[in-house]
C-alpha positions as CSV (number, residue, x, y, z in Angstrom):
1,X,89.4,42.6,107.3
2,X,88.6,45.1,110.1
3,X,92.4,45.1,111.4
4,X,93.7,45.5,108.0
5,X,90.9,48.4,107.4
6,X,91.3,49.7,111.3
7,X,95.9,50.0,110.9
8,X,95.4,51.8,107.5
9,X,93.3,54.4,108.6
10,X,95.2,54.6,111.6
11,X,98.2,54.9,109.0
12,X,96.8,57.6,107.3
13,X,95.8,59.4,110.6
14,X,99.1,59.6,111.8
15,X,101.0,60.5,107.9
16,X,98.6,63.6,107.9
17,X,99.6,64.9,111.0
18,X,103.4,64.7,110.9
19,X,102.8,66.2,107.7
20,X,101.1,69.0,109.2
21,X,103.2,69.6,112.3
22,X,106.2,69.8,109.8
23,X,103.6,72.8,107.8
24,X,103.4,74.2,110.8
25,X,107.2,74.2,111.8
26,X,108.5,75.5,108.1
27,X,106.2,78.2,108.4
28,X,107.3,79.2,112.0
29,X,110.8,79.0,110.4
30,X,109.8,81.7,107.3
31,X,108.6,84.2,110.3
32,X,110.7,87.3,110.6
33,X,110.8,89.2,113.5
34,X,112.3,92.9,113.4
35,X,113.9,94.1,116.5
36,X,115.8,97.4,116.5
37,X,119.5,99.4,117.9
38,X,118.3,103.0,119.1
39,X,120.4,105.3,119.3
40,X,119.7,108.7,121.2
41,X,116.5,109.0,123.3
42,X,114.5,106.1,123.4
43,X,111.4,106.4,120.7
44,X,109.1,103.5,119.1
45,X,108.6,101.7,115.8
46,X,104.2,103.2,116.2
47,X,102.4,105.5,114.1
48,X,105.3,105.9,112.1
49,X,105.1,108.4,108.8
50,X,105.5,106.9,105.1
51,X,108.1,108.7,102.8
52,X,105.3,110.1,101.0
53,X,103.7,111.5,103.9
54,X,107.3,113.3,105.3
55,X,108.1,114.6,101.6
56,X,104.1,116.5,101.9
57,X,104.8,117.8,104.9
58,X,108.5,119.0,103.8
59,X,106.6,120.9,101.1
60,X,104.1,122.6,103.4
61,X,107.3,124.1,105.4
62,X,108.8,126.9,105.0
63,X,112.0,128.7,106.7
64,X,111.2,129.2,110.2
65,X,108.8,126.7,110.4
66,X,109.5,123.4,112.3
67,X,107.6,120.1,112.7
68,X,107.7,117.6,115.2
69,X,107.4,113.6,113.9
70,X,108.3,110.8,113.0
71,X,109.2,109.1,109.8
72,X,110.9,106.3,108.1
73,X,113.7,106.7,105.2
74,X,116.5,105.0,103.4
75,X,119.6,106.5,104.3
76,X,121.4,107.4,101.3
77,X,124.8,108.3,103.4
78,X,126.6,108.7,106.9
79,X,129.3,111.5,107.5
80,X,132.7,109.1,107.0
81,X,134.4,111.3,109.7
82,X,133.0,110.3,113.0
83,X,128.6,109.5,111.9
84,X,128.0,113.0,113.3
85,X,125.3,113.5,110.1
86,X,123.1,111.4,107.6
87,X,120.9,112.4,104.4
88,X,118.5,110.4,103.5
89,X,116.4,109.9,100.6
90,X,112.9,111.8,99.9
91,X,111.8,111.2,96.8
92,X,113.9,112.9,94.1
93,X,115.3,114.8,96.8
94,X,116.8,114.4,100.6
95,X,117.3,115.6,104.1
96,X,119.9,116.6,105.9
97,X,119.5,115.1,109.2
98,X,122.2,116.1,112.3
99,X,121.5,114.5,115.7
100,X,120.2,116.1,119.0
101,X,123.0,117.9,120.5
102,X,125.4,116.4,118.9
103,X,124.3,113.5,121.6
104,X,124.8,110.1,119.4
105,X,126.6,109.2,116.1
106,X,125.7,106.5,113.9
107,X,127.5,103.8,112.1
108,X,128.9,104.9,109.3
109,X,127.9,102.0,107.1
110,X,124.1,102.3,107.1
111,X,123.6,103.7,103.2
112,X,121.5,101.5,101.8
113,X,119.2,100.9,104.9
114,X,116.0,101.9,105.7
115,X,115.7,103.9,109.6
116,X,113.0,105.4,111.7
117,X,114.3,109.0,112.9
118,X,111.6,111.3,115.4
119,X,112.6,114.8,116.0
120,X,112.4,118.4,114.1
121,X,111.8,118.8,110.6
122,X,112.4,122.7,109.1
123,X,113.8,123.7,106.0
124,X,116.9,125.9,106.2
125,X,119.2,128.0,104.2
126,X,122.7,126.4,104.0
127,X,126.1,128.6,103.7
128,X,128.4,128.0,101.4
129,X,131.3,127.2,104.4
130,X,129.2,124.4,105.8
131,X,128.3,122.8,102.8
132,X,131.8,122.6,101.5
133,X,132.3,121.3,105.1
134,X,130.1,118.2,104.3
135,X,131.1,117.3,101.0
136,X,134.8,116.8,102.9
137,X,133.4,114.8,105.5
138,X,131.4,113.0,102.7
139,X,134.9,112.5,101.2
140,X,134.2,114.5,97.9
141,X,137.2,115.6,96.1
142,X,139.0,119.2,96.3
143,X,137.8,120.3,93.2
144,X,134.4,118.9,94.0
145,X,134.6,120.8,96.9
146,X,135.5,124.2,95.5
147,X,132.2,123.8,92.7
148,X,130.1,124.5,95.9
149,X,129.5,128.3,95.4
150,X,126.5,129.1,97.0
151,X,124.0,128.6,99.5
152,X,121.0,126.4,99.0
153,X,118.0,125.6,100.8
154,X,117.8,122.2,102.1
155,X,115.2,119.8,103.9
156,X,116.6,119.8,107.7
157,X,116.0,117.1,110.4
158,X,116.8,117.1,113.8
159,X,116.7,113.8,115.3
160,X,116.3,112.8,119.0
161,X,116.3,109.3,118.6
162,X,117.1,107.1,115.6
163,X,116.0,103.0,115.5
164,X,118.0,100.9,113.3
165,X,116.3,97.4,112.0
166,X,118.1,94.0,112.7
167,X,116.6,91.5,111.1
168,X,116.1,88.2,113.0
169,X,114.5,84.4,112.1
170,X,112.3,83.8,114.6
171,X,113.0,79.8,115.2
């Protein structure tokens, strides 16, 4: 009776802890890692601002002014010519964002992803020349084009480094 007692809790010993190595492996499995491309300087994923916090400190700007940070946004699209620009979304509104001496492009298929961008913010007054100028790169029709008829004032963003996430199972 002591065998038969001593192999089934021996049996049971040894069930409950495949069972939770296997716990332990399926949840090491679920773990996402995020690793990033950077383009431009080099700059880090730390102290990073929220949307929220870049659109209040868009609003405290005025023409002129210009603040250094750091911020994460989706990018809602890439200039189609060569990547030379991207807007991304703030709230109801965007930014216009151009890149450190026109040092690095990005890939033109990033709409729809979120990006951490440090450089300048300022707000600036657009002509009428250069915005028609985007809309062609952004591949907006002629008469699309021509409807542009005056300047506007814009939220602006010069970045010197952009990181790009790529997402990765860590197995």
């Amino acid at each position: 009776m002591k065998k038969l007692f001593f192999v089934v809790i021996t049996s049971l010993i040894v069930i409950s802890c495949k069972e939770s190595k296997s716990e332990v492996i399926a949840e090491k499995n679920q773990e996402v890692q995020t690793n990033f491309t950077s383009f431009g300087d080099a700059i880090n994923s730390d102290n990073v601002l929220s949307q929220d916090d870049m659109i209040a400190s868009y609003q405290n700007l005025t023409p002129g002014d210009t603040l250094e940070v750091k911020f994460k946004a989706v990018v809602n699209s890439v200039c189609q010519s060569k990547g030379c620009w991207m807007r991304v979304a703030l709230g109801q509104d965007q930014a216009m964002v151009k890149f450190k001496d026109y040092g690095f492009f990005m890939p033109m298929d990033l709409a729809g992803q979120e990006v951490i961008m440090q450089g300048k913010a300022f707000v600036a007054e657009v002509s009428v020349d250069e915005q028609r100028h985007y809309a062609e790169d952004a591949g907006k029709t002629p008469e699309e084009v021509l409807e542009i008829t005056a300047p506007k004032k814009t939220l602006s963003f010069e970045s010197s480094g952009v990181l790009v996430p790529i997402a990765q199972s860590n197995e």
